[in-house]
matplotlib code that plots the C-alpha trace (Angstrom):
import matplotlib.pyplot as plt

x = [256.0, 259.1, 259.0, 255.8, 256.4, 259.6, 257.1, 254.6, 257.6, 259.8, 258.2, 257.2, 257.0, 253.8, 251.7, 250.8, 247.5, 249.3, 250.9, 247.6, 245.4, 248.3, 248.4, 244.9, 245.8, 248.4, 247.0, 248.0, 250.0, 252.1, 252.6, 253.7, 256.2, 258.1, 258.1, 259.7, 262.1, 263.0, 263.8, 266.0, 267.9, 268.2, 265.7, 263.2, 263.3, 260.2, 259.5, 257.3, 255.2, 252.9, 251.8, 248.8, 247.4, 249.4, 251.1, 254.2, 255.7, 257.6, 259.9, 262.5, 266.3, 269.8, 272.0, 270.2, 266.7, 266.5, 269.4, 267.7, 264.8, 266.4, 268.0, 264.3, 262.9, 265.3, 265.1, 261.2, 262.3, 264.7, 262.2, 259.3, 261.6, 262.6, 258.8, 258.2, 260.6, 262.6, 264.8, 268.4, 268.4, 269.9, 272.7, 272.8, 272.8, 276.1, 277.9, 277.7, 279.2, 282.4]
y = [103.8, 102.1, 99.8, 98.7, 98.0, 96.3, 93.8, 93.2, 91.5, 89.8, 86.7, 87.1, 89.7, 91.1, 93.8, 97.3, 95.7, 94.2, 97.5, 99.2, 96.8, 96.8, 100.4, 102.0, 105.5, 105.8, 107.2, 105.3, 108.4, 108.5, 104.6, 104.6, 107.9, 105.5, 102.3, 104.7, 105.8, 102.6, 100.8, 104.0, 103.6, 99.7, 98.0, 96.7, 95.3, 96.1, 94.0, 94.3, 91.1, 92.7, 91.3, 93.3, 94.0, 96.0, 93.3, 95.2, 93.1, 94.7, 92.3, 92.6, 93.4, 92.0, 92.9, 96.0, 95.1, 91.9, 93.4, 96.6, 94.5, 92.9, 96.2, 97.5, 94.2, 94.2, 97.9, 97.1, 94.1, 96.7, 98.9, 96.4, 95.5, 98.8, 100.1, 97.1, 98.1, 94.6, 95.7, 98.0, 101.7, 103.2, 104.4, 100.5, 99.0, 101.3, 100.7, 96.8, 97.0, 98.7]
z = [176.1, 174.6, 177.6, 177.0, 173.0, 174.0, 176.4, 174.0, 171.6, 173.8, 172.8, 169.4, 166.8, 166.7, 164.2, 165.1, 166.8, 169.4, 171.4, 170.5, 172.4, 175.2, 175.6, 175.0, 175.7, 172.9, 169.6, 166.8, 165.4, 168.8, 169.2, 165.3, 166.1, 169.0, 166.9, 164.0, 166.6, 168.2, 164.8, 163.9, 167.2, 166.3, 169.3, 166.8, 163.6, 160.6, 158.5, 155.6, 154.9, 152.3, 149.2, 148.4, 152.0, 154.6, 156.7, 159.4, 161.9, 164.4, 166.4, 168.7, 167.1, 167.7, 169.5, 170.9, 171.7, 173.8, 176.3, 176.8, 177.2, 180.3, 181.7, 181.8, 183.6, 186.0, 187.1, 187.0, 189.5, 191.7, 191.8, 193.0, 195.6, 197.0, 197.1, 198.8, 201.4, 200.9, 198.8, 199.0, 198.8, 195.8, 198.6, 199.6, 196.2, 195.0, 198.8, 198.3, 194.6, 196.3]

ax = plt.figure().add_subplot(projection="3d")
ax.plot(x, y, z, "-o")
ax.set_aspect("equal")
plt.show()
């Protein structure tokens, strides 16, 4: 699930709405657990933009966030290319980096 929040803010910080309407299946209370977790392990960033209504923007936090964001999309990459067949083995991939 923390992939797919990371995702939905790469480009922009974005409310709760935003993960929910990317990820059906989550229940609120479980998507709003992983965000809680995520800004306590210093991914994302909350920020309170209430005045009177409740306004949370969750975006994407420094120096944490965006570089596990590109760890994740490039084992997603890896991993498209190695079901595919066209990319290296695991076995491969480590005996070219000796």
């Amino acid at each position: 699930m923390e992939d797919g929040i990371l995702c939905e803010l790469q480009h922009r910080p974005n409310r709760l709405s935003q993960p929910r309407k990317a990820m059906p299946e989550a229940s609120t209370k479980m998507l709003t657990q992983h965000l809680r977790e995520m800004e306590k392990d210093g991914l994302i960033v909350r920020t309170d933009l209430s005045k009177r209504l409740r306004h949370v923007e969750y975006s994407l936090a420094e120096p944490h966030g965006r570089p596990t964001l590109q760890l994740i999309n490039m084992l997603a990459a890896w991993g498209t290319q190695y079901l595919s067949g066209k990319g290296p083995s695991i076995r491969e991939a480590n005996e070219q980096q000796r």
